[in-house]
C-alpha positions in Angstrom: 1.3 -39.1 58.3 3.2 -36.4 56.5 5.5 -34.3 58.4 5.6 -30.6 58.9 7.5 -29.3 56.5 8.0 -25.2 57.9 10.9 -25.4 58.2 11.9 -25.8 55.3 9.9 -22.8 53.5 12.2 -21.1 50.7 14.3 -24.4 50.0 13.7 -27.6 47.9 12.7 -31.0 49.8 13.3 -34.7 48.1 10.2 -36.6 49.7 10.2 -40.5 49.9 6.7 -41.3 51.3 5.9 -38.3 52.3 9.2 -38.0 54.3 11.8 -35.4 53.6 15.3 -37.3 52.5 17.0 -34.3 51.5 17.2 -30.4 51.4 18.8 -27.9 49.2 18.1 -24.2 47.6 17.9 -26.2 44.2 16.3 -29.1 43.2 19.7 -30.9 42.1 20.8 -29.8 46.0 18.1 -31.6 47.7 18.3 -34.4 45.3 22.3 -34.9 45.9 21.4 -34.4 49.6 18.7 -37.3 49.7 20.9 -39.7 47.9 23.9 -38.7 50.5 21.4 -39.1 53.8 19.4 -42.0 52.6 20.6 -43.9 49.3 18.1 -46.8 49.4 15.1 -44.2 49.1 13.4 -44.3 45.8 11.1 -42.1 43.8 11.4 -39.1 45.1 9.6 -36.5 44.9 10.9 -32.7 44.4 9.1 -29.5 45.9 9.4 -26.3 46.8 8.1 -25.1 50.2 6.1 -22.1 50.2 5.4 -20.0 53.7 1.6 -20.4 53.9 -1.5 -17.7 53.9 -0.6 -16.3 50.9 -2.7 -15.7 47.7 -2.5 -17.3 44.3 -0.9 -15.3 41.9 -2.3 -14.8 38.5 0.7 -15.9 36.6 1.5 -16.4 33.1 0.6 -19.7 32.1 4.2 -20.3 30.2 5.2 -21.0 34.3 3.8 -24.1 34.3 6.0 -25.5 31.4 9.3 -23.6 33.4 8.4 -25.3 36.7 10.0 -29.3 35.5 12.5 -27.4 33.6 13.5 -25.0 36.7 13.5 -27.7 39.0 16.0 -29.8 37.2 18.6 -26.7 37.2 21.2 -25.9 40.0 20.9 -22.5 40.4 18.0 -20.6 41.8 16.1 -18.8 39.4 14.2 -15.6 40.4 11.5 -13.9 38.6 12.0 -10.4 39.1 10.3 -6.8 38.4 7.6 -6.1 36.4 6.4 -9.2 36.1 6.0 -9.6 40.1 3.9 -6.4 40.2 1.9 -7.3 37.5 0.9 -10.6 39.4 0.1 -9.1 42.5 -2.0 -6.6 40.4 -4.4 -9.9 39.1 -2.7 -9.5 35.4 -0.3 -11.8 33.5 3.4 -10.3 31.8 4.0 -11.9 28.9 7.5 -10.8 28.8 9.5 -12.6 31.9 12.6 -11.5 33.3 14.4 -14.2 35.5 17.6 -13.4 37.8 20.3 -15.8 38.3 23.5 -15.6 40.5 25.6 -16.4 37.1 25.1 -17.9 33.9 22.3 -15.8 33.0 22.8 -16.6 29.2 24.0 -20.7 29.3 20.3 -20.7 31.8 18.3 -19.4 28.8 19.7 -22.0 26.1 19.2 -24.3 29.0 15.7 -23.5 28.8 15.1 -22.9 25.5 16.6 -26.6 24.2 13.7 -27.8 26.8 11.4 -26.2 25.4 12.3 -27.1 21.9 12.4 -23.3 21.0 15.0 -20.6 19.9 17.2 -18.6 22.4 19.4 -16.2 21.3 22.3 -13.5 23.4 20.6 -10.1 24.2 23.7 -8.6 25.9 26.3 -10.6 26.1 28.5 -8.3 28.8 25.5 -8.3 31.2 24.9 -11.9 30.7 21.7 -11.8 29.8 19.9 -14.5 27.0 16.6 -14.7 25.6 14.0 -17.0 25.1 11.4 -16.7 22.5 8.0 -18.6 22.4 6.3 -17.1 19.2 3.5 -19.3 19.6 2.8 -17.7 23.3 3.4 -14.2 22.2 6.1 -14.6 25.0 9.5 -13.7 25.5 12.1 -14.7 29.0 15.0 -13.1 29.4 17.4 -15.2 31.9 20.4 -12.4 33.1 22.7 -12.4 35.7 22.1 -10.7 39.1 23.2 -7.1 38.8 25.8 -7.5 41.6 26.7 -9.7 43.9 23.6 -10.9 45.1 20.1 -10.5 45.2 19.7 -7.8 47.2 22.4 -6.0 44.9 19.5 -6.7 42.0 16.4 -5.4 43.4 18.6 -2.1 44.7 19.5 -1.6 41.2 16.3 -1.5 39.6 13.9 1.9 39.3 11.0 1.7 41.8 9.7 0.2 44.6 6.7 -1.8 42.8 9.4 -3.3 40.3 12.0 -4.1 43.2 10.2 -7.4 44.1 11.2 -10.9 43.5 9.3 -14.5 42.9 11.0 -17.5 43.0 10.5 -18.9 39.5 8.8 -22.2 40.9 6.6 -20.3 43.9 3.1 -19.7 43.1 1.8 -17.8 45.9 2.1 -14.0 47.1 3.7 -15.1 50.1 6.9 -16.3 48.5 7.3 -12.3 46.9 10.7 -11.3 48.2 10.1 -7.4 49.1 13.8 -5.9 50.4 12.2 -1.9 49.6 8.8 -1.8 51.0 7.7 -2.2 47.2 4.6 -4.0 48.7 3.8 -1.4 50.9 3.9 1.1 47.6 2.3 -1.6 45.6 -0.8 -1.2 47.7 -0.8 2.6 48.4 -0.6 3.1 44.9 2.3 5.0 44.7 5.6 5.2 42.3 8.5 5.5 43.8 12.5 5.2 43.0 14.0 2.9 44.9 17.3 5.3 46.0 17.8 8.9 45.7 20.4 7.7 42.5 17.5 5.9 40.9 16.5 8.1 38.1 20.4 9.7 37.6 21.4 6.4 37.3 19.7 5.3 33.8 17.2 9.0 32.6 15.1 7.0 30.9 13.6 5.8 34.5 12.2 10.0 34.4 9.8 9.1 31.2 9.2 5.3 33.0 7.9 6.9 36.1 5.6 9.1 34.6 4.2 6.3 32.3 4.0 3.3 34.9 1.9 6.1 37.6 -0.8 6.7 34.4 -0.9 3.4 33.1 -2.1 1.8 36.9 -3.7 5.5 37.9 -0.8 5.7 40.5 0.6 8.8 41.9 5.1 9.3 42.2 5.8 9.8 45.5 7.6 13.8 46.3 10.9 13.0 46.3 10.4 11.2 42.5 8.5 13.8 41.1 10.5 15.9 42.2 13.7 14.2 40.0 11.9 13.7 37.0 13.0 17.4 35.3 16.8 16.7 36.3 16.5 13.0 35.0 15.5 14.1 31.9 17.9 16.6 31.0 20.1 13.6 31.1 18.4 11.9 28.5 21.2 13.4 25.8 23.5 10.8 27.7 21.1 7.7 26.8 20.6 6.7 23.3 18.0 8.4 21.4 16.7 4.8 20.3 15.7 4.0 24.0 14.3 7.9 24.4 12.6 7.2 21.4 11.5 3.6 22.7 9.7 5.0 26.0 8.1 7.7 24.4 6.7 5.1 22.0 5.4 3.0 25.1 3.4 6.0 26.5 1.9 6.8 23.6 0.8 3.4 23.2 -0.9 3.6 26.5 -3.4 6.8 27.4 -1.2 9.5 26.3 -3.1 12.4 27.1 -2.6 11.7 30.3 0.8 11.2 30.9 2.0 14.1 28.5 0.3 16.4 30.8 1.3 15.2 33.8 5.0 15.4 31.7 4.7 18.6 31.1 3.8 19.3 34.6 6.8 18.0 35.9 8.9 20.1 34.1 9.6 17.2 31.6 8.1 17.3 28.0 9.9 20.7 26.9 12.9 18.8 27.0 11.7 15.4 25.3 9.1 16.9 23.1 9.9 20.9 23.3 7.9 21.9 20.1 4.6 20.4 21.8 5.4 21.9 24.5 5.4 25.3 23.1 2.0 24.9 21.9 0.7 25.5 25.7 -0.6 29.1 26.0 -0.9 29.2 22.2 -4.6 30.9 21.7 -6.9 29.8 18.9 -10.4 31.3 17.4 -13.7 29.6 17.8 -15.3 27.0 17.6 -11.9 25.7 19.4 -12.3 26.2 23.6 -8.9 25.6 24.3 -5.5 26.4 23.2 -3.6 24.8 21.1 -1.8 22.3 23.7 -4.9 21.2 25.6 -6.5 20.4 22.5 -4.0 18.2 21.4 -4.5 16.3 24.4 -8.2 16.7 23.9 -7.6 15.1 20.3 -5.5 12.4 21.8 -8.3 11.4 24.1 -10.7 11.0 21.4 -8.4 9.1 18.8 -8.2 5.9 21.1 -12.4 6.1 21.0 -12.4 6.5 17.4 -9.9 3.3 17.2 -12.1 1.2 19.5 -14.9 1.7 17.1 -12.7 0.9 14.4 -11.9 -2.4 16.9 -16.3 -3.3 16.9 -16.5 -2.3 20.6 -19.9 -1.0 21.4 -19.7 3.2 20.7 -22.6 3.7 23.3 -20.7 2.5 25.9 -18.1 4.8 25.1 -20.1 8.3 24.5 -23.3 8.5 22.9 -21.8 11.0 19.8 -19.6 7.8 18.8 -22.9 5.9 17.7 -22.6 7.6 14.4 -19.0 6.3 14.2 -20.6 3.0 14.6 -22.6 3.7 11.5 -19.8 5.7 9.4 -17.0 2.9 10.2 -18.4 -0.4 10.6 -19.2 -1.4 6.9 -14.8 -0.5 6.7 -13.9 -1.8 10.0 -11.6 -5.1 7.9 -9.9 -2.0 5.8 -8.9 0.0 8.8 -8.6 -2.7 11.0 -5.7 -4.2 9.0 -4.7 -0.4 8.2 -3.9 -0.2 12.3 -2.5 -3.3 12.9 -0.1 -4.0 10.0 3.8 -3.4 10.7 5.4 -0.4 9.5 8.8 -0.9 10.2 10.5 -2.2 13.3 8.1 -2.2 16.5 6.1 0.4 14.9 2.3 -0.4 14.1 -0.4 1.6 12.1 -1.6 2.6 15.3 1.6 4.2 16.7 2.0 5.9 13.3 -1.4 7.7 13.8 -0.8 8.7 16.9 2.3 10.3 16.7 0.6 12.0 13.5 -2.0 13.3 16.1 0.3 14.3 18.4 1.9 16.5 16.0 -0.8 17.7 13.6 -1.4 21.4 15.1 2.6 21.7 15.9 3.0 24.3 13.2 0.5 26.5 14.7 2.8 27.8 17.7 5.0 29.4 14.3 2.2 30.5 12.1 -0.4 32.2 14.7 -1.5 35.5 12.7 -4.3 37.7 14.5 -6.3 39.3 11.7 -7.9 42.9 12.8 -11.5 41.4 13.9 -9.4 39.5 16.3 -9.7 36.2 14.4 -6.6 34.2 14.5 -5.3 32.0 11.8 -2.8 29.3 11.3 -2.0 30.0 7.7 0.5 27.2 5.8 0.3 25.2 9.9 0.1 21.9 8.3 3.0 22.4 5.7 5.2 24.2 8.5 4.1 20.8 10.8 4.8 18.5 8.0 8.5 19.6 8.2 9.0 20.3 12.4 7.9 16.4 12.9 10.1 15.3 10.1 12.9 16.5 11.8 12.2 15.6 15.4 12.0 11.6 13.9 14.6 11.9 12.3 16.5 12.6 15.5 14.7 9.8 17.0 15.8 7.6 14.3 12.6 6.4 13.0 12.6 4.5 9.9 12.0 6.7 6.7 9.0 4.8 5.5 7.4 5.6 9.2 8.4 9.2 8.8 7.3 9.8 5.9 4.0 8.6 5.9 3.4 10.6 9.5 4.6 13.6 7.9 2.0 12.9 4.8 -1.0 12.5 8.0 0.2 15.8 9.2 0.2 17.5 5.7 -2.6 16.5 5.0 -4.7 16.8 7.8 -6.8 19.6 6.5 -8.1 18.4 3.7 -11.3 16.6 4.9 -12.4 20.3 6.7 -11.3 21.9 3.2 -13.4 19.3 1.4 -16.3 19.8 4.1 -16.5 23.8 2.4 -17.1 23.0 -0.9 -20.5 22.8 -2.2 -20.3 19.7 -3.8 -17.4 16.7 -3.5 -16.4 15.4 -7.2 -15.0 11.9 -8.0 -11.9 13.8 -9.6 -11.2 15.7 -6.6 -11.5 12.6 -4.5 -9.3 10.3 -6.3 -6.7 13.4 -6.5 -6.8 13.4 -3.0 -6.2 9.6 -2.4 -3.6 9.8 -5.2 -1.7 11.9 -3.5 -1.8 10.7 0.2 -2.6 6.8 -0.3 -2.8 4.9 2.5 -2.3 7.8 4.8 -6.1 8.5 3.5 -7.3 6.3 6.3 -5.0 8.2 9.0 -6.6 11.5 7.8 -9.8 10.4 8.0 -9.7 9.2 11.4 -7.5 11.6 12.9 -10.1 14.2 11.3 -13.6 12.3 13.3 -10.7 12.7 16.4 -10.2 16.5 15.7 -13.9 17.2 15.1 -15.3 15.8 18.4 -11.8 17.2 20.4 -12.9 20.9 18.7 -16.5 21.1 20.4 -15.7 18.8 23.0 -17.6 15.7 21.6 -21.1 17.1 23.6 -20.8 20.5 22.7 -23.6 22.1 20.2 -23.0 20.6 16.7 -23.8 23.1 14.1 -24.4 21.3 10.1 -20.4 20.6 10.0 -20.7 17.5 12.1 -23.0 15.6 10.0 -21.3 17.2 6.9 -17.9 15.6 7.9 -19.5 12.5 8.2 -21.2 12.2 4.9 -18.0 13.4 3.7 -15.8 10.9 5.1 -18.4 8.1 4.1 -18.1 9.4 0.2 -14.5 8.5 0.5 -14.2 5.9 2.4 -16.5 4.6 -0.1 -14.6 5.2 -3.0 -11.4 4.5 -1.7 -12.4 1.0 -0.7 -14.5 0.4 -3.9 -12.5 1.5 -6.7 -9.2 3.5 -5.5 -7.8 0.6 -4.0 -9.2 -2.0 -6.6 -7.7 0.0 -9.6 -4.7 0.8 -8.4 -4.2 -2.7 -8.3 -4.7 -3.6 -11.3 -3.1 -3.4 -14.6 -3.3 0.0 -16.3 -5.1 -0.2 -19.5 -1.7 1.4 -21.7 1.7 1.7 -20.9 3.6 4.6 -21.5 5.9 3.1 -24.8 2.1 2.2 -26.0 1.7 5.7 -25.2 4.5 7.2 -27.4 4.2 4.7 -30.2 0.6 6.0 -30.8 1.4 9.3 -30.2 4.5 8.9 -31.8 6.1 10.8 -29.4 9.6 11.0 -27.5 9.7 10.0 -23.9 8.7 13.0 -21.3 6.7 14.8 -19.0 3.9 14.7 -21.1 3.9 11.0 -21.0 3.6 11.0 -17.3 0.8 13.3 -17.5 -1.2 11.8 -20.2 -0.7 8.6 -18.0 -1.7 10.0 -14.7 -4.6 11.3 -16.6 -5.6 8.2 -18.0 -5.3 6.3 -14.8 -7.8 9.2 -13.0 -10.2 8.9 -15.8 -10.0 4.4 -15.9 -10.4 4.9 -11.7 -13.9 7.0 -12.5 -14.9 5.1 -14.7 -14.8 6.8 -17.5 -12.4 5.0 -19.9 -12.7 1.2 -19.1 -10.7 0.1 -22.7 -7.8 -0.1 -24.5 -9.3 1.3 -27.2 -11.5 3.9 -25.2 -8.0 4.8 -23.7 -6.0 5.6 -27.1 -9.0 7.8 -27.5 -8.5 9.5 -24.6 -4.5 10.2 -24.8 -5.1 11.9 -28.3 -8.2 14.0 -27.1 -6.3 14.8 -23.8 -3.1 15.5 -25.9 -1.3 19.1 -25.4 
C-alpha cells in the first residue's frame, strides 16, 4: 500500500516501492536525500507532489519534453506570468518565461543542449538566456528572479493576472502560486497593476494594460486606469523601439478597440497625437462620422476583409462580405502570401496594412476646407498623409523598406474611388497605376473594400458605387495577377544600349522613356517582339 504523500505537496519525493526514501525542493535534493536515508534502495522513482482538487491546465505541449529535463536540475524552476494566465484561461503560450533563484542563463543552455537545440544570451545583466525551438514555433526564456526571491518576482511584474507562478513540473491549477490576489482578478475579469509604482516603474505597462483588458474583453481596475495618462507621458524615458513594439502588438490584435479605449484614457494623443487630432474632425456625406470614428470604423472592417482573404466563411461574418467572397477568392494564394510575407524585422504584410489604415485619413485634420454649400473637402489629404506617417515611423524607427511602402498605401489610397469616376477603366491607366504603386496595389485594394463598407456602415443603403468598386477592383486584380506581375518578370524585349544603337542615340531621359513606354505597350499586349519593338521605339520617338 502506498503511503500518503500530503505532506509532502510542493517538494520532490524519491519513491522505492511506493515508499518515500527521500525529500527535497529539487529532484537532485530528494535524490541525495534518499541515497543518504536509505543507500540499499534502488530504482527510484522522482515526483513532484501536487495539492489535490485542482484542474488540469491546458499547457503547452513543449512541458512535457521540460518535465525529465527539469527534474534532473537543482534549482527550482518557476513558470511565471503570462504564460500562467494564459493556462488558467484554457489557452497555450508558446513563448515561456521560467524564473530561477540564479543562473537564469547557464539553466537555458542547460536546457537547450537537452533538447539538442540553440540557446543563445538575451540580457546578459538580468541573467536572462533563451531557448529556441523553431520546429515548435516556441521560444523559453530561463532569467533570474528579479530580487531576492520569489515573492520579490511576482511584486515586480505589471498586473495581478501576470503575477502568478507554476512550478515548471506541476500540471494542475492548484499548484498556481498567487501572492496578489491575481486569481481573484483572473476570474473577475479585471486588469490591475500589482502596486501603485507599477505602471511608473517601466511606461510601457500604460500601452500593456490597455491591450491585455481588449484582447480578453477585461476591464482595468480605477486606480489603473486612472495611471495610464501619467504612465504614458513617461514613455519618452523608454526606448522608442519598445513604444514602437507595443503599439505593434495592439494593432495586431482588435485595434479599434483598444485605440478608443486609449484615447479615452487620456493616452493616444501622446503615443499617436496626429490620430488623435482627427476626433471632432467633421466630414460631408455619405460619411456618418468624423474623421476619428471612422478610422476606427475602417479598422474594424479591415480584419473582416483579411479573414476573407484567409477562406473563412464571409456569411458568418456579415452578409455584405459574401461578395468579397466572390471578388477575392479566385486571388486569395496572391494576397494571402502578400499578408504573410516578412517585411523587415517582426513586421508582416498584415501589420504593414494596418498601420497604412490607421493612417490613411491623417491628412485630413490639416486639409479640411468647407466650400460655400457647406460641403467639406480634404483636398491634397492623401499627399499631406503620405508625409505625417513618414515621419511618425521614422521616429519609431521602422525599417525604410516598411515605411516606404505604408507611405505608398497612404498615397495612394484614393485612386480606386478616382478610378470608380471614370467612365470607362483602360489597360493603360491600370498598368500606370500598378507601375507606380507595385506591390502596395494589393494594400490599396483591400484597404479600399475596408473604407467602402466603414463609409456606409457595411448595412447602410448602397447606392451603384458599391458594386462599381467591386467590378473595379476585380479588373485589376485581374490584370495585375495575369499579366502585371508575369511581365514584370520577365525579360524586356530591348535593352536600352539596343535602344540607342538603333536609334543611334546618346544615353538620356529619352531612353528611359522610350523604355518605360515599350514595357507599358509589351505588358498590354501590344508589342510582343523584338522586332515589333524596334518598330515601336522609332514610331514613339520624340
Amino acid at each position: 500500500m502506498s503511503r500518503d504523500l500530503s505532506p509532502y505537496i510542493g517538494r520532490w519525493v524519491a519513491l522505492a516501492d511506493g515508499q518515500v526514501s527521500g525529500v527535497g525542493y529539487t529532484g537532485p535534493e530528494a535524490l541525495r536525500a534518499a541515497r543518504h536515508n536509505r543507500p540499499k534502495d534502488k530504482n527510484l522513482e522522482l515526483r513532484y507532489i501536487e495539492p489535490a482538487g485542482g484542474e488540469p491546465l491546458t499547457l503547452s505541449p513543449i512541458l512535457e519534453k521540460l518535465y525529465p529535463i527539469l527534474a534532473k536540475l537543482d534549482r527550482p524552476v518557476y513558470l511565471v506570468g503570462g504564460a500562467v494566465r494564459d493556462a488558467l484561461l484554457g489557452r497555450a503560450s508558446h513563448d515561456l518565461d521560467f524564473a530561477v533563484p540564479e543562473k537564469g542563463i547557464k539553466t537555458a543552455f542547460k536546457v537547450a543542449d537537452a533538447l539538442g537545440v540553440p540557446a543563445y544570451i538575451l540580457d546578459k545583466e538580468r541573467d536572462i538566456g533563451r531557448v529556441m525551438l523553431a520546429d515548435e514555433d516556441t521560444s523559453l526564456d530561463f532569467a533570474r528572479y528579479r530580487g531576492q526571491s520569489l515573492e520579490d518576482d511576482l511584486r515586480d511584474r505589471d498586473f495581478t493576472i501576470n503575477a502568478l507562478a507554476l512550478p515548471a513540473v506541476a500540471k494542475s491549477s492548484a499548484s498556481v502560486i498567487d501572492l496578489f490576489g491575481g486569481l481573484d482578478d483572473l476570474q473577475n475579469k479585471i486588469v490591475r497593476q500589482v502596486h501603485e509604482d507599477s505602471l511608473t516603474d517601466d511606461p510601457i505597462r500604460g500601452l500593456r494594460a490597455v491591450r491585455i483588458a481588449v484582447r480578453f474583453g477585461f476591464t482595468l481596475d480605477g486606480t489603473t486606469a486612472g495611471n495610464i495618462e501619467p504612465a504614458v507621458k513617461q514613455l519618452s524615458n523608454t526606448s522608442a523601439e519598445r513604444a514602437r513594439d507595443e503599439w505593434f502588438n495592439i494593432m495586431n490584435d482588435r485595434p479599434h478597440i483598444a485605440l478608443r479605449y486609449l484615447h479615452q484614457l487620456g493616452g493616444l494623443r501622446i503615443v499617436l497625437p496626429r490620430i488623435a487630432l482627427l476626433d471632432g474632425v467633421e466630414q460631408s456625406a455619405p460619411h456618418h462620422e468624423d474623421v476619428f470614428e471612422h478610422t476606427l470604423s475602417v479598422l474594424r472592417w479591415l480584419p473582416i476583409v483579411e479573414q476573407v482573404v484567409w477562406g473563412e466563411t464571409a456569411e458568418e461574418i456579415d452578409p455584405l462580405t459574401a461578395d468579397l467572397e466572390q471578388l477575392l477568392q479566385p486571388y486569395r494564394p496572391l494576397l494571402q502570401e502578400h499578408l504573410a510575407r516578412r517585411v523587415s524585422g517582426d513586421i508582416d504584410g498584415r501589420l504593414v496594412l494596418r498601420i497604412a489604415a490607421l493612417y490613411h485619413d491623417v491628412g485630413k485634420a490639416e486639409t479640411q476646407t468647407v466650400e460655400p454649400d457647406g460641403r467639406i473637402r480634404f483636398l491634397g489629404h492623401d499627399k499631406v498623409g503620405a508625409t505625417i506617417v513618414e515621419a511618425r515611423l521614422r521616429q519609431f524607427r521602422l525599417s525604410n523598406e516598411a515605411i516606404q511602402h505604408i507611405k505608398q498605401i497612404v498615397r495612394g489610397h484614393m485612386r480606386p474611388l478616382l478610378f470608380a469616376r471614370e467612365p470607362q477603366l483602360t489597360g493603360r491607366a491600370i498598368f500606370r497605376f500598378c507601375r507606380k504603386y507595385s506591390t502596395a496595389v494589393l494594400d490599396i485594394l483591400l484597404l479600399s473594400l475596408a473604407d467602402h463598407l466603414a463609409t456606409y456602415d457595411g448595412a447602410g443603403e448602397f447606392d451603384d458605387s458599391w458594386g462599381q468598386l467591386l467590378e473595379l477592383e476585380q479588373q485589376i486584380l485581374s490584370f495585375y495577377s495575369e499579366r502585371f506581375v508575369v511581365l514584370e518578370q520577365a525579360a524586356p524585349l530591348l535593352s536600352g544600349r539596343d535602344v540607342m544603337d538603333h536609334l543611334q542615340l546618346e544615353g538620356g531621359p529619352e531612353i528611359g522613356r522610350l523604355l518605360r513606354l515599350l514595357a507599358e505597350a509589351q505588358t498590354l499586349g501590344e508589342v510582343t517582339t523584338r522586332e515589333e519593338a524596334f518598330v515601336f521605339i522609332e514610331q514613339t520617338q520624340s
